[in-house]
KEVEX-890505 format. One line per 5 residues: number of its first residue (from 1); their letters; for each residue x, z, y of C-alpha. Coordinates in steps of 0.25 Angstrom, whole numbers, always signed. Each point is the difference from the previous one (the first is absolute). Example, Ala and Ser with C-alpha at 12.3 -4.5 7.8 and 13.67 -1.06 7.14 Angstrom:
1	as	+49:+31:-18 ~ +6:-2:+14
This chain:
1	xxxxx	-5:+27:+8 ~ -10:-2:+12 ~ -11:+6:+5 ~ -12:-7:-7 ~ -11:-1:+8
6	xxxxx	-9:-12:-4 ~ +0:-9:+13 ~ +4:-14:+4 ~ +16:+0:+7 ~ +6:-10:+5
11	xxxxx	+9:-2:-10 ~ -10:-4:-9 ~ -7:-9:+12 ~ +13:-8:+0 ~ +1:-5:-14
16	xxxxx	-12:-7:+2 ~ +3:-5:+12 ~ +13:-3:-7 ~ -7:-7:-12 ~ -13:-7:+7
21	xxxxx	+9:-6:+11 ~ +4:-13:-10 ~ -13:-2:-3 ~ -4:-1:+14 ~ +12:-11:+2
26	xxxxx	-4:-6:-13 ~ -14:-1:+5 ~ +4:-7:+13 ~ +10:-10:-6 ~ -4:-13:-2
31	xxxxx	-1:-4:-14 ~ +6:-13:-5 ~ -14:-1:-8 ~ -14:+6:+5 ~ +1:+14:-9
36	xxxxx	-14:+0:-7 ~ -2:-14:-3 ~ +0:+3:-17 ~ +0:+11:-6 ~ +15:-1:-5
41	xxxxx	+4:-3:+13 ~ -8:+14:+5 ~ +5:+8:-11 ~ +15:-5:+3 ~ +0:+4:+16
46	xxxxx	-9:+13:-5 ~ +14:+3:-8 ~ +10:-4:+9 ~ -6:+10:+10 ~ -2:+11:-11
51	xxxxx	+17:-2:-1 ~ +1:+1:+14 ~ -6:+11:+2 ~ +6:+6:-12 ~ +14:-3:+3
56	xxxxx	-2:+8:+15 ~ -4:+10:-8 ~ +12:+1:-9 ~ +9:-1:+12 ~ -7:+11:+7
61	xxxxx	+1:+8:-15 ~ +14:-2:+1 ~ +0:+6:+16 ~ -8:+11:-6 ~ +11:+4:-9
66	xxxxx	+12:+3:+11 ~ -5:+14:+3 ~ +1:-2:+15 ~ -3:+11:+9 ~ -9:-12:+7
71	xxxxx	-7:-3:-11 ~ -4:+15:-5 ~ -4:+1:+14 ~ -10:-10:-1 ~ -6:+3:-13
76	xxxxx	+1:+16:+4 ~ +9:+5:-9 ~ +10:-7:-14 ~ -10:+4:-9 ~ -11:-8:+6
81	xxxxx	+11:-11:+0 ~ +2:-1:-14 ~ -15:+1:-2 ~ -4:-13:+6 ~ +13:-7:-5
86	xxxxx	-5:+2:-13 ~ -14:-6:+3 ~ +8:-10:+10 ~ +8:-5:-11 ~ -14:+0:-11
91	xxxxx	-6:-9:+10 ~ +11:-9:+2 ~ +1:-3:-13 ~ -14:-3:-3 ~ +0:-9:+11
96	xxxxx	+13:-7:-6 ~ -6:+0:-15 ~ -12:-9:+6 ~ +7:-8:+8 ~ +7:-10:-13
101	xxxxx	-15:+2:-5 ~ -7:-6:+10 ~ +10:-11:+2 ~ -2:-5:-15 ~ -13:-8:+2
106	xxxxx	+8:-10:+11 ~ +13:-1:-8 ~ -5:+3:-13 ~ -14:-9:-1 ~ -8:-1:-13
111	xxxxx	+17:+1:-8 ~ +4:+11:-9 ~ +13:-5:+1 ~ +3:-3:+15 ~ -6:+14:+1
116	xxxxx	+11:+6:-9 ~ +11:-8:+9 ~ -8:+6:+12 ~ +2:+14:-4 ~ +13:+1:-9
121	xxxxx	+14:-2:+7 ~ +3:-15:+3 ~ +12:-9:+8 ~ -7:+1:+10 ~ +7:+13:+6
126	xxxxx	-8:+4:+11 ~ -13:+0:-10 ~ +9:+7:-9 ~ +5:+12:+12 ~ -15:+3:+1
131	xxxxx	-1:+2:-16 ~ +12:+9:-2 ~ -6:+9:+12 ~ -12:+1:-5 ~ +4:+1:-14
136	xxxxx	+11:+12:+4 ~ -12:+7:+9 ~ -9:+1:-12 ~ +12:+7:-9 ~ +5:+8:+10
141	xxxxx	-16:+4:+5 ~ -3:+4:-16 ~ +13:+7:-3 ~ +0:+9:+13 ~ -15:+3:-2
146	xxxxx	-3:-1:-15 ~ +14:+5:-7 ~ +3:+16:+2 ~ +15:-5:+2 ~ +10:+10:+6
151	xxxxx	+2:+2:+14 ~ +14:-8:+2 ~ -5:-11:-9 ~ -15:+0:+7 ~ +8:+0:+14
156	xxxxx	+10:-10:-4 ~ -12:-9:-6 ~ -7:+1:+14 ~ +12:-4:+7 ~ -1:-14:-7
161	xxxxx	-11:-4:+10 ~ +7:-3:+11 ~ +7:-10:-9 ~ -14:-6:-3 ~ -3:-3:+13
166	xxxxx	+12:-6:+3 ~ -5:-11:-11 ~ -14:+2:+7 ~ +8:-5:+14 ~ +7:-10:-6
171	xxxxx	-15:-6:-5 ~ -6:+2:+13 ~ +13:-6:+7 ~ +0:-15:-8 ~ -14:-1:-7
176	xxxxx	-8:-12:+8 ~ -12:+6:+7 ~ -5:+5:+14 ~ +14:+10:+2 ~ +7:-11:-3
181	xxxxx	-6:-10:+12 ~ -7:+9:+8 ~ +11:+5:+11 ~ -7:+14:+5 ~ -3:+3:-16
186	xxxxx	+12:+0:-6 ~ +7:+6:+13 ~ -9:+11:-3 ~ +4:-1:-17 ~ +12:-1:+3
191	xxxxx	+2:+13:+10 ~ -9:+9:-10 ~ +8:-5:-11 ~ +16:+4:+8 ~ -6:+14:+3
196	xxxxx	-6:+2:-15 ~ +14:-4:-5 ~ +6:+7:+13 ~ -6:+14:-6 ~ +3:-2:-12
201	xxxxx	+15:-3:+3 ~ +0:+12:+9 ~ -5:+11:-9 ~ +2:-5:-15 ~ +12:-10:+1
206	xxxxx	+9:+6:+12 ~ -9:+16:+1 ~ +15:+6:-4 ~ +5:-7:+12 ~ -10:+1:+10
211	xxxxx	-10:+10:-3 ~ +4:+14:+7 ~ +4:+11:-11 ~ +5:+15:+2 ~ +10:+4:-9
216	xxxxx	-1:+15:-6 ~ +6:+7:-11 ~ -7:+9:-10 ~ +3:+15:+4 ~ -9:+8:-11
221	xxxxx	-10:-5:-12 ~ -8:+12:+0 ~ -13:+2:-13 ~ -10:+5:+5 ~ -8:-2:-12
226	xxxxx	-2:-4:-13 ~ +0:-15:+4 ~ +0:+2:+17 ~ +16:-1:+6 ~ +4:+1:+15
231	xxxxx	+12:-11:+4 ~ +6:+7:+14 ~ +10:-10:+8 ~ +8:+1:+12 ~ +4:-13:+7
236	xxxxx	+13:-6:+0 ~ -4:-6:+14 ~ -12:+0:+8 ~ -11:+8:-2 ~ -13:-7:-5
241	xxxxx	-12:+3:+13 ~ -13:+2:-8 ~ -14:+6:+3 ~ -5:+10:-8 ~ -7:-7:-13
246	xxxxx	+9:-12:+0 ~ +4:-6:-13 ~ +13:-9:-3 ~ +7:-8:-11 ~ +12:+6:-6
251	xxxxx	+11:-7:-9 ~ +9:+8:-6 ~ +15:-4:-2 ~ +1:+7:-14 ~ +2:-7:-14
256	xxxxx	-11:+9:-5 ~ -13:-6:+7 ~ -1:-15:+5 ~ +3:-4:+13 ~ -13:-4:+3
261	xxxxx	-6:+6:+12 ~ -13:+8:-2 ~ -9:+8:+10 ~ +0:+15:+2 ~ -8:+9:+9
266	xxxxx	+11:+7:+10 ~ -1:+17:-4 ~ +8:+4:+13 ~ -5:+4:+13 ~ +6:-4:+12
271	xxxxx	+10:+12:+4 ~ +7:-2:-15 ~ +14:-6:+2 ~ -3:-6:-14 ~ -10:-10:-7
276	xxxxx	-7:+4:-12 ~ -11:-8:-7 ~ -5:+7:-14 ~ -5:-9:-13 ~ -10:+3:-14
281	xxxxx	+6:-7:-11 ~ -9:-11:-2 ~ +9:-10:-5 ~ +13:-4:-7 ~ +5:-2:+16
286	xxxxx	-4:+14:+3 ~ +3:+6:-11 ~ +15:-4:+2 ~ +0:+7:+14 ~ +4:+13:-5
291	xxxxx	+14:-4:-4 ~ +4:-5:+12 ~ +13:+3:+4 ~ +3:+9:+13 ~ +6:-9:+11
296	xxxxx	-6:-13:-7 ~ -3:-9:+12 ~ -15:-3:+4 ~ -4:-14:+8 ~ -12:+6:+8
301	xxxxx	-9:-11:+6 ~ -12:+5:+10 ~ -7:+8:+3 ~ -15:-8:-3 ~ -13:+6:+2
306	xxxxx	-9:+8:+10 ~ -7:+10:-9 ~ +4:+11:+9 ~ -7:+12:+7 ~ +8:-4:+12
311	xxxxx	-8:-13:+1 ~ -14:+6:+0 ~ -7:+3:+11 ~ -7:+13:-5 ~ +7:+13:-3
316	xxxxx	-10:+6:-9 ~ +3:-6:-13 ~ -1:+0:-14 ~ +12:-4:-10 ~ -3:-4:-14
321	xxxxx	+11:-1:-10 ~ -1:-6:-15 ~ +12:+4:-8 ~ +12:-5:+7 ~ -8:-6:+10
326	xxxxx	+4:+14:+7 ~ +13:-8:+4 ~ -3:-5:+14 ~ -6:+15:+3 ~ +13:+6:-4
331	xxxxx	+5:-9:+12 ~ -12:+3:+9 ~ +0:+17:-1 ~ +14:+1:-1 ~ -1:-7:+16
336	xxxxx	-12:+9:+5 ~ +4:+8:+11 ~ -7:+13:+5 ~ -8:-2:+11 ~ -4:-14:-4
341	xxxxx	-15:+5:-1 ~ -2:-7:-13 ~ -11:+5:-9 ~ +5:-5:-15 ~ -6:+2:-12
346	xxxxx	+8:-6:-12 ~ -6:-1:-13 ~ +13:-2:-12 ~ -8:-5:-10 ~ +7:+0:-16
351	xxxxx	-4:+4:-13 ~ +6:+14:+1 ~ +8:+9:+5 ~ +12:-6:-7 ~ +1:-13:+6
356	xxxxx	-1:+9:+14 ~ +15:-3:+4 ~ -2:+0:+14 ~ -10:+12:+2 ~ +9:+10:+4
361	xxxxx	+7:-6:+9 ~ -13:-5:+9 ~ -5:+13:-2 ~ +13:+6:+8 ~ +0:-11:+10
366	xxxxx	-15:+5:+2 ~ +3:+13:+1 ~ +14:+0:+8 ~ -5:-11:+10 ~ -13:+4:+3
371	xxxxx	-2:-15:+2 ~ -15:+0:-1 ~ +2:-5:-16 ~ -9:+6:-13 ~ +5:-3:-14
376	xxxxx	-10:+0:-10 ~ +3:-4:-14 ~ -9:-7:-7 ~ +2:-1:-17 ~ -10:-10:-7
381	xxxxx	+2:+8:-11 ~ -8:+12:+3 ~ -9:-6:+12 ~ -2:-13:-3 ~ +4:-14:+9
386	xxxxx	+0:+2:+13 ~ -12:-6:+9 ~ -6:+0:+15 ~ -11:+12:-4 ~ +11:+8:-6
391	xxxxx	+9:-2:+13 ~ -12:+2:+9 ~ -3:+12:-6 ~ +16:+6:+2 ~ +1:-7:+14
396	xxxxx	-15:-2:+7 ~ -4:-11:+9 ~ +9:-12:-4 ~ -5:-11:+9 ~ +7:+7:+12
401	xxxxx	+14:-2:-9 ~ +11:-12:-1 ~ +2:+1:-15 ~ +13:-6:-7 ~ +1:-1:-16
406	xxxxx	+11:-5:-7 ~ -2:-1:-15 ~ -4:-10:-11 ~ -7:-12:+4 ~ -11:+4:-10
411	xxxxx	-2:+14:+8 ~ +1:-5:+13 ~ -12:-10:-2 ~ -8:+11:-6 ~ +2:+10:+13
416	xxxxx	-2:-11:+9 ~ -13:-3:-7 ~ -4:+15:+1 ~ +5:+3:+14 ~ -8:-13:+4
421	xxxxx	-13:+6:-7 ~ +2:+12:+9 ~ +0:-6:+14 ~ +15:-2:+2 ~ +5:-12:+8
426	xxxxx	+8:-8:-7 ~ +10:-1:+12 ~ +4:+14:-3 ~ +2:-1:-12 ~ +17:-4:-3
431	xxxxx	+6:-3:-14 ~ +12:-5:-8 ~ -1:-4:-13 ~ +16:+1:-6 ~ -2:-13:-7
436	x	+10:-8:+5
């Protein structure tokens, strides 16, 4: 859950370089027939480098997905990552939707019928590869985006990918075309392909295996609240190295909640000997969390992200908090340490004064480490939602201030707008949006 400021990385520079490069071989390859010369012929090489150019962009999806420290370097933080694989892959599969399309008028002609053996499944098997890939894309596309399934099923479904563009290799691989004669092209194909598959193989395939995991063990399940617990761990090995504000994935070896790993802000700070992350129940996942068992284990992947005080460059700053979005700050004031020189101002935004379950102990961390940290609670209910005029008026001059806000989406677009209204540089301005 990065930092979100609104520029170009070179993460995202790479997958168009990444996807544009087969259309530059394709272009320079020399074509069996002039490319243009009838309109069939035209719409034909217009598809087959719309399939190209989608299937470097499925690879590089798949790339995406590993959670490598390289890769949330490059896009500047997971969260980012997870962002533009999700238009990564809406692209991709646009491009592949057209590419069958555009082919119809050269293998089709004026038939209804060779245009139904065209599209439907044939003995004609590398035809076929490509029309169970695209076929499995477009069920796997509706049912992670359109069906509210559970989490374990919605995962598992997005798993099944990497099985698609293992048919889309195999298309790619023996379909007659420019890959398939033209050496430096299907080189390229061909490499693109190994690490799409190789990434795929590595994190969903073999990631018990090969991804790195610290094993804990649940010490307390502490309520906090009416729907809010707190899950202390202590490791069974080594530590886990973090930075203040870091999230990671957590599966749990109890029969009571799936296995599945989900994402939780970290609640220690850095002298605790322990790991804590704290949860809302916002789910049949969650809501299970409370009846986890003292010394069930706990597969910790991470830590991901760069939302951190500790990574901006200003120490006047301003925090704002949206419910349990005061997670990553647990982290952050619990690690102030007096004489730092920071000027914080934290606004704990909720609806009231019951949902407050951390208030008192910031307000203690305030007082005893005279850190240079303000609390200020902030209920909707009795002062309205929150906005830039009403933290001006609390705070003063905001434009001299690095400002992080960790909340729900819808929020954090609607301060952004209004701190951008008041003359704040979007640069200084850091959010994480807990919807992984």
């Amino acid at each position: 859950m990065p930092i979100n400021n609104k520029k170009m990385h070179p993460g995202w520079t790479l997958v168009f370089v990444l996807a544009l490069v087969p259309a530059v071989l394709w272009l320079s390859a020399p074509p069996l027939i002039p490319r243009f010369s009838s309109f069939a012929i035209g719409m034909s090489n217009v598809g087959q480098l719309f399939g190209l150019i989608g299937a470097a962009m499925f690879a590089t999806n798949l790339l995406l997905s590993t959670r490598l420290k390289l890769v949330e370097d490059l896009f500047h933080g997971l969260n980012r990552v997870y962002h533009r694989h999700g238009q990564l892959g809406q692209f991709a599969l646009i491009l592949l939707l057209f590419h069958p399309l555009m082919l119809l008028p050269k293998y089709a002609g004026n038939s209804f019928s060779q245009a139904a053996l065209f599209i439907l499944p044939s003995t004609n098997w590398p035809q076929t590869y490509g029309w169970l890939a695209l076929t499995g894309m477009i069920l796997l596309v509706v049912a992670t985006l359109y069906i509210p399934l559970k989490y374990n099923f919605w995962k598992g479904t997005h798993k099944l990918f990497g099985l698609a563009f293992f048919l889309v290799s195999l298309h790619i691989w023996f379909i007659p075309s420019d890959v398939s004669h033209y050496l430096p092209l299907r080189a390229y194909m061909l490499t693109l392909s190994g690490i799409g598959l190789g990434a795929y193989t590595y994190h969903t395939l073999l990631g018990k295996f090969l991804v790195k995991r610290f094993r804990y063990a649940v010490k307390a399940v502490n309520q906090l609240g009416d729907n809010v617990i707190n899950i202390v761990m202590a490791p069974l090995g080594q530590r886990l190295n973090f930075t203040p504000g870091q999230y990671v994935f957590i599966s749990f070896g109890d029969t009571t909640v799936s296995r599945e790993s989900h994402p939780f802000s970290i609640t220690s700070g850095l002298s605790e000997k322990t790991l804590s992350i704290t949860a809302k129940n916002l789910g049949d996942y969650t809501s299970k969390l409370n009846a986890l068992a003292i010394g069930a284990t706990a597969e910790i992947e991470g830590p991901f992200g760069i939302f951190s005080y500790a990574n901006a460059s200003g120490k006047k700053q301003i925090w704002i908090a949206g419910g349990i979005g005061i997670t990553p700050f647990i982290s952050m004031a619990k690690s102030l340490r007096t004489g730092a020189n920071y000027k914080i101002d934290l606004f704990y935004c909720l609806k009231n004064e019951g949902e407050a379950v951390y208030l008192n102990e910031l307000t203690a961390l305030a007082e005893t480490l005279n850190s240079g940290l303000k609390i200020i609670p902030f209920y909707s209910d009795r002062q309205g939602y929150i906005d830039a005029t009403k933290i001006e008026n609390r705070v003063g001059k905001l434009t001299d201030q690095e400002i992080f806000i960790c909340a729900p989406p819808l929020m954090i677009t609607a301060l952004k707008e209004q701190l951008a209204t008041k003359g704040v540089n979007k640069k200084l301005i850091h959010s994480e949006e807990f919807n992984l």
